[in-house]
C-alpha positions as a Markdown table, in Angstrom:
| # | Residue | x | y | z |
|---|---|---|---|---|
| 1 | Unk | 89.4 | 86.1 | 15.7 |
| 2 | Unk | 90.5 | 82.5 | 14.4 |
| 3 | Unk | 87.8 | 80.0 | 13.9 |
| 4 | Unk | 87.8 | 77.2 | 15.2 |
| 5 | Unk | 89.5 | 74.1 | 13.5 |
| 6 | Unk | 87.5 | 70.5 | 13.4 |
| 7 | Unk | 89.6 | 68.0 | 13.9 |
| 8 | Unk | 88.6 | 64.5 | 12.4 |
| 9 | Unk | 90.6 | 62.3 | 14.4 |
| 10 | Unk | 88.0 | 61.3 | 16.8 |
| 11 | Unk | 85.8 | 60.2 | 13.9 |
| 12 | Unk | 88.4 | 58.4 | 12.4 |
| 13 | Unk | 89.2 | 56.7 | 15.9 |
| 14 | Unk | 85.4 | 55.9 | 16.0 |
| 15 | Unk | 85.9 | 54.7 | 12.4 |
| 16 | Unk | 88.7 | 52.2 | 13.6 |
| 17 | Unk | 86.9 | 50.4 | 16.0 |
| 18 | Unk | 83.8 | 49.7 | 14.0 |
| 19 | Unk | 86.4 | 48.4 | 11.4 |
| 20 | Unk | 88.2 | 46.4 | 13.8 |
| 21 | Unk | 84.9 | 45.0 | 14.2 |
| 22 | Unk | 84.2 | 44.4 | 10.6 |
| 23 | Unk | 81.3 | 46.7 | 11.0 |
| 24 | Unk | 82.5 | 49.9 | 8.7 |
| 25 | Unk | 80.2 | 49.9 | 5.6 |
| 26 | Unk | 81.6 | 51.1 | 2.4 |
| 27 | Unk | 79.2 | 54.0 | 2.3 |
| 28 | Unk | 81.0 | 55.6 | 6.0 |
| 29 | Unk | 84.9 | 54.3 | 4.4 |
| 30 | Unk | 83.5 | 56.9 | 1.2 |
| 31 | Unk | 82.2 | 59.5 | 3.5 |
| 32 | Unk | 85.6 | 59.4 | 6.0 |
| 33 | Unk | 87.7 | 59.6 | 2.8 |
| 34 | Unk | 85.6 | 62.2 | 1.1 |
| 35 | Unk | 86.4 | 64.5 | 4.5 |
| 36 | Unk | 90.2 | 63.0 | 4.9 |
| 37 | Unk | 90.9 | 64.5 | 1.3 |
| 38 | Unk | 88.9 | 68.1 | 1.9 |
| 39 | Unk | 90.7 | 68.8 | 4.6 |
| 40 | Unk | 94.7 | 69.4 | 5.6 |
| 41 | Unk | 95.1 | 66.8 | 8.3 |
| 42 | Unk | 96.9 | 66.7 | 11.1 |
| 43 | Unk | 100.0 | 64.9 | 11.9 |
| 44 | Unk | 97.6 | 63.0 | 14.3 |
| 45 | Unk | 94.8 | 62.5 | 11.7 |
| 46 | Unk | 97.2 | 61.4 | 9.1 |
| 47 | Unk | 98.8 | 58.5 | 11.2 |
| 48 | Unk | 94.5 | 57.8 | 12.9 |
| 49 | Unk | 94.2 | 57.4 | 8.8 |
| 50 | Unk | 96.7 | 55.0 | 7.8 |
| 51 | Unk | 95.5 | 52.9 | 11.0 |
| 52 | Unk | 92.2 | 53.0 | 9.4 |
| 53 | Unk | 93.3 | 51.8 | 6.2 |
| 54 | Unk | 95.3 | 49.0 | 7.6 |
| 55 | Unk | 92.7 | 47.7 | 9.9 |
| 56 | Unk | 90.3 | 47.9 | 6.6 |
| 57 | Unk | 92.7 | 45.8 | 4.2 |
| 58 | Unk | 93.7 | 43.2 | 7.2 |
| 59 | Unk | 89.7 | 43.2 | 8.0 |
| 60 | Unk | 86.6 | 42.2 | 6.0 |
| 61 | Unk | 83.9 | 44.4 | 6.3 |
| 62 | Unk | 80.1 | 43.9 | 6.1 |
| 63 | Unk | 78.4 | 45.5 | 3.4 |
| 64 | Unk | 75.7 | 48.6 | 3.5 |
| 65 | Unk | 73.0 | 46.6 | 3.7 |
| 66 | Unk | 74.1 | 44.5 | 6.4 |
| 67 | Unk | 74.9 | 47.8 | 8.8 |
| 68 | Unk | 71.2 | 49.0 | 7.3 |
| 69 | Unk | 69.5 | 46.0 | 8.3 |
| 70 | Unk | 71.8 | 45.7 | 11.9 |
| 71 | Unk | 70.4 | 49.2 | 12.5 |
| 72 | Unk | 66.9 | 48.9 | 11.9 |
| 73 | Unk | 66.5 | 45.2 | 13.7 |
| 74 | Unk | 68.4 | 47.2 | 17.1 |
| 75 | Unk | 65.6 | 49.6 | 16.9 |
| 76 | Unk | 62.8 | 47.5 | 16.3 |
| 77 | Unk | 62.2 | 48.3 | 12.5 |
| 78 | Unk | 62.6 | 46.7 | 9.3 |
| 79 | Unk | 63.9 | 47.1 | 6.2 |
| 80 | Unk | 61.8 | 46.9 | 3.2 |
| 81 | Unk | 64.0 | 47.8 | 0.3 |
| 82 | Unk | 68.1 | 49.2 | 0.1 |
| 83 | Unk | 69.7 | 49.3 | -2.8 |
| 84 | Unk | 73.7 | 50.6 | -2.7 |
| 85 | Unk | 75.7 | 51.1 | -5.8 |
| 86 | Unk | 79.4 | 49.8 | -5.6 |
| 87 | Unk | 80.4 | 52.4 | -8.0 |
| 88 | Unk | 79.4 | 55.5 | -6.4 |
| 89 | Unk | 78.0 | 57.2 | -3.7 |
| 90 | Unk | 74.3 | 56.4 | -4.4 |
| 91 | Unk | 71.6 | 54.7 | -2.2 |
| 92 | Unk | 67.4 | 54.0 | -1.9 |
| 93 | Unk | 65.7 | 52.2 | 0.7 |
| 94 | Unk | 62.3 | 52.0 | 2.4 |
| 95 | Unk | 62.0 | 51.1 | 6.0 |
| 96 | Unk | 59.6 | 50.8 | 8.8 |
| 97 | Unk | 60.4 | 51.9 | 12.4 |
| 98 | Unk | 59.0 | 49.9 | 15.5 |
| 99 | Unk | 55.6 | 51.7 | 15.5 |
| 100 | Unk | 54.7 | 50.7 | 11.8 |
| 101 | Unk | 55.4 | 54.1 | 9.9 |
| 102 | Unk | 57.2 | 54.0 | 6.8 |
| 103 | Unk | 60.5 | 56.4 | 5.7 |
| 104 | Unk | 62.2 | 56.6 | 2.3 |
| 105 | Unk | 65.8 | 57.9 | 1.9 |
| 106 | Unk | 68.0 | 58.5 | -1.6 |
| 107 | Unk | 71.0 | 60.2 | -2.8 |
| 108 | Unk | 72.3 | 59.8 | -5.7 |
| 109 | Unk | 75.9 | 60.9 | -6.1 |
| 110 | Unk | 76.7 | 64.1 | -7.1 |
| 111 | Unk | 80.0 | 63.4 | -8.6 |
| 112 | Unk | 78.1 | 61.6 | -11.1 |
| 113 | Unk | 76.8 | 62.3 | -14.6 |
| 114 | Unk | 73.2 | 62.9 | -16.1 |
| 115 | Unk | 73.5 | 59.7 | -17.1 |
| 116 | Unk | 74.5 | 57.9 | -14.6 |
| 117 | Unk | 71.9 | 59.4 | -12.3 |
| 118 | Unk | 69.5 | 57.9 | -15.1 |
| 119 | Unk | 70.5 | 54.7 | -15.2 |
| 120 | Unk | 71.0 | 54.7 | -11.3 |
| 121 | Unk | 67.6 | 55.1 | -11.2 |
| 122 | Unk | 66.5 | 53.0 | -13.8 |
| 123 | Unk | 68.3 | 50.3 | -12.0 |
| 124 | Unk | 66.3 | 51.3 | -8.6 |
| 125 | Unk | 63.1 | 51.6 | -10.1 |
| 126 | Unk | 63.2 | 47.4 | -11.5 |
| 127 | Unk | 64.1 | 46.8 | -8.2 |
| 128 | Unk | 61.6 | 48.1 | -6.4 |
| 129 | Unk | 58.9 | 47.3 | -9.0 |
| 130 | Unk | 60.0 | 43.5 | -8.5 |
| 131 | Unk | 59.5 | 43.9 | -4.5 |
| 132 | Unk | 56.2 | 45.5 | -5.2 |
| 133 | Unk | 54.9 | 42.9 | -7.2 |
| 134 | Unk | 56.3 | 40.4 | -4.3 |
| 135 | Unk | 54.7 | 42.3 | -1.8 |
| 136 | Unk | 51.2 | 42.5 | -3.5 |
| 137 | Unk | 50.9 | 46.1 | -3.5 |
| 138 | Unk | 50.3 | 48.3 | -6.5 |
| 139 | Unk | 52.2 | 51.5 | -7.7 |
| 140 | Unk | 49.4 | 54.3 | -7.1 |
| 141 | Unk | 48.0 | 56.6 | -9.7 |
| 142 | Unk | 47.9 | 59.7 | -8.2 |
| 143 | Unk | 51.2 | 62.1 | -7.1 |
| 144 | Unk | 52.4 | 61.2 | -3.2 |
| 145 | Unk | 54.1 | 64.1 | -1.4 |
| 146 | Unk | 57.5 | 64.0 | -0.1 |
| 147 | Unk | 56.6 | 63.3 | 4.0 |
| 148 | Unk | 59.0 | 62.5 | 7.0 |
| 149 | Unk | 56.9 | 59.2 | 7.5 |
| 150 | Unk | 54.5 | 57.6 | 5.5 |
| 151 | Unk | 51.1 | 55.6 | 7.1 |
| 152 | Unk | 51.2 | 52.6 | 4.5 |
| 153 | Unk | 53.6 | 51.4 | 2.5 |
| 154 | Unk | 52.1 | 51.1 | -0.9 |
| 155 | Unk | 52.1 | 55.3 | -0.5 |
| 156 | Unk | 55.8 | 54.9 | 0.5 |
| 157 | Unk | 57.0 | 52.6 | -2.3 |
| 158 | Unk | 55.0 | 54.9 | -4.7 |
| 159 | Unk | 56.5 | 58.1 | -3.8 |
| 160 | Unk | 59.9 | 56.6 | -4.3 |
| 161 | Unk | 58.8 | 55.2 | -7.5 |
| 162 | Unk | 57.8 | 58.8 | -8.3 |
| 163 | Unk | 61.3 | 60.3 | -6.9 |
| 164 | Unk | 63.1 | 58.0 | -9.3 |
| 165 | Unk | 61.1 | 59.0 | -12.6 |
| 166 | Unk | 63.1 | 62.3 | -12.1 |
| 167 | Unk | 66.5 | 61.5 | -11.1 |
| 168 | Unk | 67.9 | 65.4 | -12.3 |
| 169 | Unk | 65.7 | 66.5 | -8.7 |
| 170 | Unk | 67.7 | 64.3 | -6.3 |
| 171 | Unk | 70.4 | 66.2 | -4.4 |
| 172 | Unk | 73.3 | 64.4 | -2.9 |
């Protein structure tokens, strides 16, 4: 028995309205690519992705962390700290939902070296220590646990502070 085939093309039609829109972050252009080039596409696909890149080069886009905050002011949150890389497939950021709980997120790129993972985070790490100082909260002492959702942000901002002193245990 043959198993079943996925098809991108309704993804990539999704893609080409949000970039008709101006609304197709370079982080979802990556990830569409990234599955456009694992795949043998279509006749269909191929000619959805060339529409896709033409509606991209005739349209600006907005950036990461304008879809991040979009997203998080539709549902009532708020975004605390994002940082995307331009150079690869790497992202932090803090946010709080509408009922005051707290969630990280990272990935840093696996297509990357040692390295770069290093500095990525090195680069993180000054940025969030500069909000932290803004926001009046201090990095805490002891080790925070990886949680879905965190109860204060100081404990957020310090487990990604912790996350980022070893960059070798993020998988992405």
């Amino acid at each position: 028995m043959r198993e079943p085939r996925y098809s991108l093309l309704a993804d990539i039609q999704y893609d080409i309205e949000l970039a008709r829109q101006g609304k197709f972050a370079l982080y979802g252009q990556r990830n569409i690519a990234r599955e456009y080039r694992c795949k043998k596409a279509t006749p269909e696909e191929q000619q959805a992705y060339e529409t896709l890149q033409n509606v991209l080069f005739m349209v600006p886009q907005w950036s990461d962390t304008e879809e991040l905050h979009s997203d998080m002011e539709r549902i009532g949150g708020r975004v605390w700290f994002c940082y995307f890389w331009n150079d690869h497939d790497s992202m932090i950021q803090l946010t709080e939902d509408s009922c005051g709980t707290f969630t990280t997120a990272y990935v840093l790129d696996a297509d990357i070296t040692p390295e770069m993972h290093k500095s990525a985070a090195r680069q993180a790490q000054q940025q969030l220590a500069v909000c932290m100082q803004e926001w009046g909260i201090p990095l805490m002492k002891s080790f925070v646990p990886e949680k879905e959702k965190y109860e204060y942000l100081e404990e957020a901002a310090s487990h990604l502070m912790q996350v980022l002193n070893a960059p070798e245990c993020i998988m992405g």
